[in-house]
C-alpha positions in Angstrom: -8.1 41.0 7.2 -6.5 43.5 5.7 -5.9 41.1 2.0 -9.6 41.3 1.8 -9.8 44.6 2.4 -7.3 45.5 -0.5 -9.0 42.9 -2.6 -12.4 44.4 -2.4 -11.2 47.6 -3.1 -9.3 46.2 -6.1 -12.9 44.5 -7.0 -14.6 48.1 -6.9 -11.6 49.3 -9.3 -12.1 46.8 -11.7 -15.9 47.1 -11.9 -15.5 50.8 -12.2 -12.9 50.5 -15.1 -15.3 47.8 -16.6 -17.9 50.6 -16.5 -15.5 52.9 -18.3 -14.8 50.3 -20.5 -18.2 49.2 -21.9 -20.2 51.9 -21.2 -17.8 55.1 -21.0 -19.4 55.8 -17.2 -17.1 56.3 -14.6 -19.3 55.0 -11.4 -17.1 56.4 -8.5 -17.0 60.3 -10.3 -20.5 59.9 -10.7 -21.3 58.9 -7.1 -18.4 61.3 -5.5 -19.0 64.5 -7.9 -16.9 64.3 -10.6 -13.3 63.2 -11.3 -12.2 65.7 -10.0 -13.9 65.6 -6.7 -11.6 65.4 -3.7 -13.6 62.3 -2.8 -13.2 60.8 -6.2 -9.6 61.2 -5.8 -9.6 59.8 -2.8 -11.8 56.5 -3.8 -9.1 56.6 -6.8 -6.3 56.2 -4.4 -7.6 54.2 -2.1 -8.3 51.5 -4.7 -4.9 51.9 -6.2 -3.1 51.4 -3.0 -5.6 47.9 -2.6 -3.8 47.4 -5.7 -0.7 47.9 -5.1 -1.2 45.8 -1.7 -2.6 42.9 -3.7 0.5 42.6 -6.1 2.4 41.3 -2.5 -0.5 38.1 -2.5 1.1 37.1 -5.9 4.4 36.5 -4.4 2.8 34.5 -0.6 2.5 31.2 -0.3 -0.3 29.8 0.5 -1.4 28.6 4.0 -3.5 25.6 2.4 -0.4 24.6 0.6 1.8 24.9 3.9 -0.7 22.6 5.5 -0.5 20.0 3.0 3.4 20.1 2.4 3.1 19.1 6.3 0.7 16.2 6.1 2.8 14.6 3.6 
């Protein structure tokens, strides 16, 4: 549950730096006030700790192969 959670978060990151990107429009500062914003910061966090959480699924093995490995 909580790999999905990180992942969306890091989904919403990535859009918003796509924004930046192709369109110089930082989504989350313009929803949460500004960059600034103690709520942006706090959406900027968030996502960067989802980030940092999704560098550990990298490194997992997955169940699907663990499953397989045992059938053979």
């Amino acid at each position: 549950m909580l790999d999905r959670i990180a992942l969306i978060f890091t989904i919403i990151g990535a859009l918003n730096w796509g924004s930046i990107g192709l369109f110089q429009f930082d989504l989350v500062a313009w929803l949460f006030g500004g960059q600034d914003a103690i709520l942006s910061r706090i959406v900027y966090t968030v996502v960067a700790l989802a980030g940092v959480w999704c560098i550990s699924l990298l490194f997992r093995e997955r169940e699907s192969e663990d499953i397989i490995g045992e059938i053979k």
